[in-house]
N, C-alpha and C positions, 0 to 999 in steps of 0.2 A: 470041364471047368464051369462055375459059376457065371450067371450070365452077366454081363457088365449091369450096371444100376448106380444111380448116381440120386441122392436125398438131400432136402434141408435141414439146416441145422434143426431146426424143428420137429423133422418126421424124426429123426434119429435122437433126440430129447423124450421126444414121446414112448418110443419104443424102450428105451433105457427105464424113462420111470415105469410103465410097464413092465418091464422086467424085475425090478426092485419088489413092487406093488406083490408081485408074486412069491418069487423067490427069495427074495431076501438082496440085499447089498451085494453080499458077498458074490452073488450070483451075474453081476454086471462085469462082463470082459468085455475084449473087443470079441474074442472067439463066440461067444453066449450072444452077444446084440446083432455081428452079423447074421449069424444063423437064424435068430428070429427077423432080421430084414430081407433075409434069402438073397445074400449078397458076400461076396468076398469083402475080408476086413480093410480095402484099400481104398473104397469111396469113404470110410467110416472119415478116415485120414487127408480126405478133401479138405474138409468143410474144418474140421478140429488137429490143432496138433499133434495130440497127442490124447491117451488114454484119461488123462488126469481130468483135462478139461472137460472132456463128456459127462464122467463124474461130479462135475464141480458142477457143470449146466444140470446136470439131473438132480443132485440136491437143492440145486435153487428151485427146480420145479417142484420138488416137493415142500419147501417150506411155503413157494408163493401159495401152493393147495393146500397147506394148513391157514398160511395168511388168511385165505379166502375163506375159509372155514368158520374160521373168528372173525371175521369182519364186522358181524354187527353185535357184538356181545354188549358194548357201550350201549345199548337200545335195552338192558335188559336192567332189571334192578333185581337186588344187587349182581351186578357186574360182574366181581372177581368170581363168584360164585358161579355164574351163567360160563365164564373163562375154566375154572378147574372141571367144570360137568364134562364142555366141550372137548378138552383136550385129552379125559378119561375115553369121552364117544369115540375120539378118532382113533387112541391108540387099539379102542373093540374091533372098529370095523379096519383100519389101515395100520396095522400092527406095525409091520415092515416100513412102512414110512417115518411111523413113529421112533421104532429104533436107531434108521439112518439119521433123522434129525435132532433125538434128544441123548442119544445114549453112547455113541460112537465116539464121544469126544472130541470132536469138531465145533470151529464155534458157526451159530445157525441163524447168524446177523443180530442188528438191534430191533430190527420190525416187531417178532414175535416177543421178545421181554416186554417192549415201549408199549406194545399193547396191553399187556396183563396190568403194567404201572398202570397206564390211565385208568384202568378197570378200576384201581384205587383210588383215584381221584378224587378229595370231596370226605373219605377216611376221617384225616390227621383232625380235620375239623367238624366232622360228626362225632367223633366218640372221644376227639378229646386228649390224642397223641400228637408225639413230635414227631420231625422229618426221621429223626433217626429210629423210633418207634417203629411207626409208617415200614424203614427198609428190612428191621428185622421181619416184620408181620412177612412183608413181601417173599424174603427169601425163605420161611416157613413153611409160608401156605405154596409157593409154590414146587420145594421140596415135595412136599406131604402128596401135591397134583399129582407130579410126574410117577410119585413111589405107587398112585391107588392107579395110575395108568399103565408100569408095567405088571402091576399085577390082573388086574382086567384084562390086558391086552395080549397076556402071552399065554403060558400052557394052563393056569386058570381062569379062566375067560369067566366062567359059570361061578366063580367065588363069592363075586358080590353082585347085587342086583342094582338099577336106578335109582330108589328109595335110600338101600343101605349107603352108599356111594352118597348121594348128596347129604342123610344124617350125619357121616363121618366128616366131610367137608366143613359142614357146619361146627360138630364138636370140637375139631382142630382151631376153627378162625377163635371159637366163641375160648376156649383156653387160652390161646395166644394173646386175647385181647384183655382177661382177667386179668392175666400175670406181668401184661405189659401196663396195665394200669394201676397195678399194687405198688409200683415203682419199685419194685424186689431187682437184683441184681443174677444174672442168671449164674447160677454153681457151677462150673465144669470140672463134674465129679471123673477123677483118674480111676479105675480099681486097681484093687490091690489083693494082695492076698489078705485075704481074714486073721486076726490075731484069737488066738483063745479066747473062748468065753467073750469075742464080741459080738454082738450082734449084725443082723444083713437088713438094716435099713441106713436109707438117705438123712443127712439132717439137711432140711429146705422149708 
């Protein structure tokens, strides 16, 4: 039998995101965490109720290690920009983490959104937009982060470089900010099937 062992909530937080860090989420059991604690699954169950909650503590460690990640981007000019780089960086180097916290569908608190806002702060009234302006920009650019961070961060890692990666960031904000200052109305074109002899462009 396994020798008895008994941990804190901490050491057993740690070794979970440990586990994640590597394997992937999926790869967190009680079976998979004791084995890497070299302990039968029943001190796991001291300290936590149950399975969920280990979970639940392991993904808050992982978003506090993104928090921390970001912590000083507001020190950078521009901001939101120094925000999307970063969260591309993390998803290069901490893939896995990245998936648990952005992609999983889970929601992953207000800390990390409230951050990327204030990155904007200072926006609406440099260039010249409204609040409502201001939230489309927001939910744009920060689409556009997450989409150039699963692509970096998963099985194309070598796709794009630093350079490429921040020109794109850039060409994204700087469209989003023309067409929300054209006061134009956005089209939310449905397709359809083509009719004869029409043609395959947009009118916009």
């Amino acid at each position: 039998m396994p020798r008895t062992a008994y941990f804190s909530k901490e050491a057993i937080v740690s070794k979970g995101l440990e586990l994640v860090r590597e394997q992937g989420a999926d790869a967190l059991s009680a079976r998979s965490l004791s084995k890497a604690l070299n302990c039968s699954i029943s001190p796991l169950f001291t300290v936590f109720d149950n399975m969920e909650q280990i979970k639940t503590a392991v993904r808050k460690a992982a978003s506090d290690m993104f928090a921390d990640y970001i912590a000083d981007v507001s020190d950078y000019t521009p901001a939101f920009k120094e925000f999307g780089l970063r969260m591309v960086r993390f998803a290069s180097h901490e893939y896995n983490l990245f998936r648990m916290l952005f992609l999983d569908g889970k929601p992953i608190g207000q800390a990390i959104p409230d951050k990327a806002k204030e990155c904007l702060e200072g926006i609406e009234s440099a260039y010249g937009i409204n609040e409502e302006q201001a939230d489309v920009l927001f939910r744009q650019m920060w689409t556009f982060a997450c989409g150039l961070a699963v692509i970096k961060g998963g099985q194309n890692s070598e796709s794009y470089n630093e350079d490429e990666i921040s020109e794109m960031l850039s060409c994204q904000f700087s469209s989003m900010m023309y067409f929300l200052k054209s006061g134009r109305d956005i089209i939310n074109v449905q397709p359809r099937l083509r009719r004869e002899g029409e043609n395959n462009t947009l009118d916009i």
